[in-house]
N, C-alpha and C positions, 0 to 999 in steps of 0.2 A: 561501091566506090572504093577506089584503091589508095593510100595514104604513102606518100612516102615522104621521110623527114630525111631532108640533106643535111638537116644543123638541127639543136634543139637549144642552144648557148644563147645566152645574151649577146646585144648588137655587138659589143666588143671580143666576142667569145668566150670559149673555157679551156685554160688559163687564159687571165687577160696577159695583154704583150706586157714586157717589163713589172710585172705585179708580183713584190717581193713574199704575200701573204702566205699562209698555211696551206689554206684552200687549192689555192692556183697552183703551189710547188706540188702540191698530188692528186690534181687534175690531169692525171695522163693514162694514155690505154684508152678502154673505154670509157673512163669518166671524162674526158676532151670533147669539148663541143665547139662546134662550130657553130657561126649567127643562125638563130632560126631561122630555117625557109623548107616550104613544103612544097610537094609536088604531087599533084591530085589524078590518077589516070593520067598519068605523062602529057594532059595537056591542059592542065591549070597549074602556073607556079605562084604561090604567094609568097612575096620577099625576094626578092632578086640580089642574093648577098656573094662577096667574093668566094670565087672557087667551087660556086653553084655547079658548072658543068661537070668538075674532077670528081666533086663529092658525088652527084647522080650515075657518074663512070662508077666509082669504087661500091655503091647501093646499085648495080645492075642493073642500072635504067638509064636513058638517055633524053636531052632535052630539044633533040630534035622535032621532038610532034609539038611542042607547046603550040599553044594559038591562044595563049593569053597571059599577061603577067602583071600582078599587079603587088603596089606596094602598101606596105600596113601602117609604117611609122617615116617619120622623116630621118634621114640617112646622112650621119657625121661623118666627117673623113674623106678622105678624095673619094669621087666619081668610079663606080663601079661598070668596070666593061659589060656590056651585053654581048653576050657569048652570041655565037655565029648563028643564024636561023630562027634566034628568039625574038620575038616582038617586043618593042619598047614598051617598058615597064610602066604603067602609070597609078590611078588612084578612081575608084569612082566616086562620085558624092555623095555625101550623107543619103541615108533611105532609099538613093535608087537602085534601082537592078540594073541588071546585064545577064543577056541569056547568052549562051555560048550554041554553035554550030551542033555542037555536042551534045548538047541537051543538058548541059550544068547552065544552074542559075546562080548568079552569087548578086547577095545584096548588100551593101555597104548598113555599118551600122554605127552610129555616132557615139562619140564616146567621151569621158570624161577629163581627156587630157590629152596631146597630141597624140594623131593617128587616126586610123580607121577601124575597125573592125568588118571579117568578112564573114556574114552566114552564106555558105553553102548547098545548093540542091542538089544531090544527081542524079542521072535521068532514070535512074529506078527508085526515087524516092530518099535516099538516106540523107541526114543533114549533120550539117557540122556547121560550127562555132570556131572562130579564129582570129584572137583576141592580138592585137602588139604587144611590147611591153613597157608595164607601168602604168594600164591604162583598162577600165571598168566601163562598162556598157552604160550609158544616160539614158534616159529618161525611158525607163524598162516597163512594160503593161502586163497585166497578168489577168486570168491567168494565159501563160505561155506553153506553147507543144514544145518537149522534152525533145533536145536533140540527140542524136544518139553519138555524136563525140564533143567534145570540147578539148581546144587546146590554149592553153590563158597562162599566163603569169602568176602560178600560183604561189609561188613562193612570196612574189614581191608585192602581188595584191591580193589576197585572200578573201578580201573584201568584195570584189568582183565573186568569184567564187558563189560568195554568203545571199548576194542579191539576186543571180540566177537562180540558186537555188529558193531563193524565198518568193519565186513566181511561175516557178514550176520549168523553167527552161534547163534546169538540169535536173532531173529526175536519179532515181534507184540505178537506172540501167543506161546511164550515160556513162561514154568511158570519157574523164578528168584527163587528160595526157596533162604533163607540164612541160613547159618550152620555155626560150629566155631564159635557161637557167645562168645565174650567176653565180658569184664566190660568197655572197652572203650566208650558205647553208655547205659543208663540207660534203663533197660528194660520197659514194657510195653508200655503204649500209644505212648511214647518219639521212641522207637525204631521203630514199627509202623508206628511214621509219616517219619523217617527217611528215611526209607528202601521204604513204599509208594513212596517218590520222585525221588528215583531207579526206580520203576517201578520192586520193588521186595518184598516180605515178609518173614515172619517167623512164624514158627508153634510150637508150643510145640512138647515137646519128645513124643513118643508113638505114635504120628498120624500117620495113614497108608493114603498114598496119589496114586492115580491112574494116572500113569505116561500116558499124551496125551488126557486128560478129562480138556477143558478147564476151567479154573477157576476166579474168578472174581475179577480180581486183582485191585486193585483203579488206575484209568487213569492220568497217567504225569499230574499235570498241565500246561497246554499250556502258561501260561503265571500269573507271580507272582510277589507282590512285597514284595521286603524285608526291614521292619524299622527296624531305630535303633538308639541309641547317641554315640557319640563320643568313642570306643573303646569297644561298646557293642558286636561283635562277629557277626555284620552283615554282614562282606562279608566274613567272613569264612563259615557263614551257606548260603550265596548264591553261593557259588563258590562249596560247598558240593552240592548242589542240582543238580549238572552239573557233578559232576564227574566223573559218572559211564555210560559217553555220551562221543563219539569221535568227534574230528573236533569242538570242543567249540571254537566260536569269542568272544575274549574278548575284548569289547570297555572300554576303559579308555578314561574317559572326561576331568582329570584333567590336562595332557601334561605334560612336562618336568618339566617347570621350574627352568630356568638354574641359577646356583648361590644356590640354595636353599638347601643345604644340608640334612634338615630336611623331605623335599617333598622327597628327591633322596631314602636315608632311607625307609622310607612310600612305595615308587613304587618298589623299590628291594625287600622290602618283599613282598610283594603282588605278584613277579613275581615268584620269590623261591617256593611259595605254591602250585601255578596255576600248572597242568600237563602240561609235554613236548610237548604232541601234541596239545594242545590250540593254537591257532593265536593269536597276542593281534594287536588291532589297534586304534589310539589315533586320537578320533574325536569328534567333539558335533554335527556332522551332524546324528543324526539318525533316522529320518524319511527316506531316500532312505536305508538305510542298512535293516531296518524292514520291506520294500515294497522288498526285494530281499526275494527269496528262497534261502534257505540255511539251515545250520547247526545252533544249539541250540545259542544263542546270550544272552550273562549276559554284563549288562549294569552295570558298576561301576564309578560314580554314577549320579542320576538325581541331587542332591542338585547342584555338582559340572557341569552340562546341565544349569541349573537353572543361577547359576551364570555369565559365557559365555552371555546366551541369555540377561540377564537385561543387562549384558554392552554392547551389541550389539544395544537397543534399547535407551539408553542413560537414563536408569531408576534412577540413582543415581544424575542427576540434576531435582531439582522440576519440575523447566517449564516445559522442555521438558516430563519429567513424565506426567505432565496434560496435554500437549497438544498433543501428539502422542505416550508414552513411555506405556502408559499404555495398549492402544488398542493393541499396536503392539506384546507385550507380551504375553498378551490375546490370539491373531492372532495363535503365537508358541508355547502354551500351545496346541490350540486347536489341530494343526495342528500335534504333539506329540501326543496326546491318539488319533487321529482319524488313526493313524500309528499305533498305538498297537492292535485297536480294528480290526483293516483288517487285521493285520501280521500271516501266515499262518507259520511264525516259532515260535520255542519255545522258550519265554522270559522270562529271571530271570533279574530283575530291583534292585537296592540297591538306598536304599535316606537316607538322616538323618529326625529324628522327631526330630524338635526342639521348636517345639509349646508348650510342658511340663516344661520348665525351667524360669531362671530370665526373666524380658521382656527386649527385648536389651533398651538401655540410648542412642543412635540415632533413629533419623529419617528413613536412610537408614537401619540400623539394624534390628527395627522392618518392615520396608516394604519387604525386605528380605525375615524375616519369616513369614508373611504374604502369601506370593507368595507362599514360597516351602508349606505352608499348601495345598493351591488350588491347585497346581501343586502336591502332593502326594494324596490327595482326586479326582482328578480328573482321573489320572492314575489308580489308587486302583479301580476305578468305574470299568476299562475295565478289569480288573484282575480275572482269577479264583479262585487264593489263596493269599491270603495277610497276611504277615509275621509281628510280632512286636518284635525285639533280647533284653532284656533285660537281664544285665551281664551272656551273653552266654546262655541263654533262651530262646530257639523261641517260642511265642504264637502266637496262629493260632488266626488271629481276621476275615478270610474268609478262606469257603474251607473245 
């Protein structure tokens, strides 16, 4: 089955019309998208959006054979022409099929917010997934056969994403395309490395892609850490790394802390962000948690690991420091990345870098940061990708 994307843009496209933003002003060349709409063996079109025939002229294909069209989402804005020889566009109903002459099946499939969704058969077998935008598959059964493309809103629901995958309908060897792209994520390299951490991509408009031809999509990293200072946008881009993944543990090292208003704030938000089906569980033990099999595990944070373990070892009285406080830390460091480097799950870590700012005015302060330096250079060592958030920035400094 043959794939052709005339648009891969959100309804409004990319750059939207009159959108004074960052995004949109260098949305041009090939990061310009037009509304999604695809066209399957030149005779299934899903989304029938403007400028559909010009775009299918400039991608080398033609919309003369269509014998079928049908729409995903409901359509703002004036009335869009049906170009000449195309059938009037419609919608099937929830659950039912439609064979085609051709030997394509498509079945509508219900979903959690305006729109349809279409899976795909064609007549050698290959399936596909084709999601609108904005909007997640309902009421999902598992387990499900892996289709071998999906093309969904991964940006803006990743969540959709995390439930396919947690029922087996997108498997190892599904190709993720992402479509609907809008200005919420800055195109090129920036969207790229985004969607990479999906465990998904994106294509320019015009490209014809061959639906069940494995493709060579960049691999999860297994395990990452994320820096950053104080409000830099670090655990929002590690908690984004996980998103579009079911059954995330999320370990919180920093506890309660009762009385503290300001801490309680801090942890509410954190917990508002995280997805519904996340776990959260509140420990510094995690050496046995990364010796367990399991589901994807984001660590938030080592700085707040860091601090636990030096009071534990009595690192904030000199003596003790020099005579046992120091080894023993050492001992917990070590005993920490030799737990990462064996962990057969996937880690996303957050720490603060606070080795770039004033030098602290104590003793303890500076030995502090001291420690979390070794203790994030030591970790980063067993890491495939290593993050640094600058005001909402991620640079890749591994990976």
């Amino acid at each position: 089955m043959e794939l052709t994307l005339l648009g891969t843009g959100a309804p409004a496209g990319l750059p939207r019309p009159d959108c004074p933003c960052a995004a949109c002003a260098v949305a041009l060349g090939p990061d310009a998208r037009a509304a999604t709409a695809l066209l399957l063996d030149g005779v299934l079109l899903l989304d029938l959006t403007p400028g559909a025939a010009f775009a299918a002229a400039r991608a080398g294909r033609s919309l003369t054979g269509v014998r079928q069209a049908l729409l995903s989402h409901p359509h703002d804005g004036p009335a869009v022409k049906v170009p000449a020889g195309v059938p009037q566009p419609g919608r099937v109903p929830d659950g039912q099929e439609l064979t085609l002459l051709t030997g394509h099946r498509v079945r509508a499939v219900a979903m959690d917010a305006p729109g349809t969704g279409y899976a795909v058969t064609g007549p050698e077998g290959q399936r596909l997934l084709y999601l609108p935008p904005g909007g997640a598959p309902a009421g999902l059964e598992e387990p499900a056969e892996s289709y071998d493309m999906l093309l969904a809103d991964v940006v803006g629901r990743p969540d959709a994403l995390a439930k396919l995958r947690a029922v087996g309908a997108v498997g190892p060897t599904t190709d993720v395309v992402a479509v609907h792209l809008d200005h919420d994520v800055p195109p090129g390299p920036e969207l790229g490395r985004r969607l990479a951490a999906a465990g998904a991509r994106a294509v320019p408009d015009g490209v014809t892609l061959a639906v069940g031809v494995y493709e060579d999509v960049p691999d999860v990293p297994r395990r990452t850490l994320v820096l950053g200072g104080a409000r830099s946008g670090k655990s929002v881009e590690a908690e984004r790394r996980l998103e579009a993944f079911p059954d995330v543990l999320y370990v919180a090292t920093g506890g309660s802390r009762n009385g503290d208003t300001e801490w309680s704030a801090r942890v509410s938000a954190h917990r508002e962000r995280r997805p519904g089906s996340w776990r959260t569980v509140e420990t510094c033990d995690l050496v046995p948690l990364l010796a367990e099999e399991g589901p994807p595990v984001l660590v938030d944070c080592l700085s707040l690991w860091l601090t636990d373990a030096m009071d534990s070892v009595g690192a904030w009285d000199d003596a003790v420091w020099a005579e046992r406080g120091e080894k023993a830390l050492r001992e917990r460091v070590r005993e920490l990345t030799e737990a990462v480097r064996s962990s057969r799950r996937t880690v996303v870590a957050v720490s603060n870098e606070v080795g770039s700012g004033i030098v602290p005015s104590t003793a303890s302060g500076r030995r502090y940061r001291d420690e979390l330096g070794r203790l994030n250079a030591g970790f980063a060592g067993e890491c495939e990708q290593v993050l640094l958030v600058v005001a909402g920035q991620a640079l890749v400094l591994r990976g």
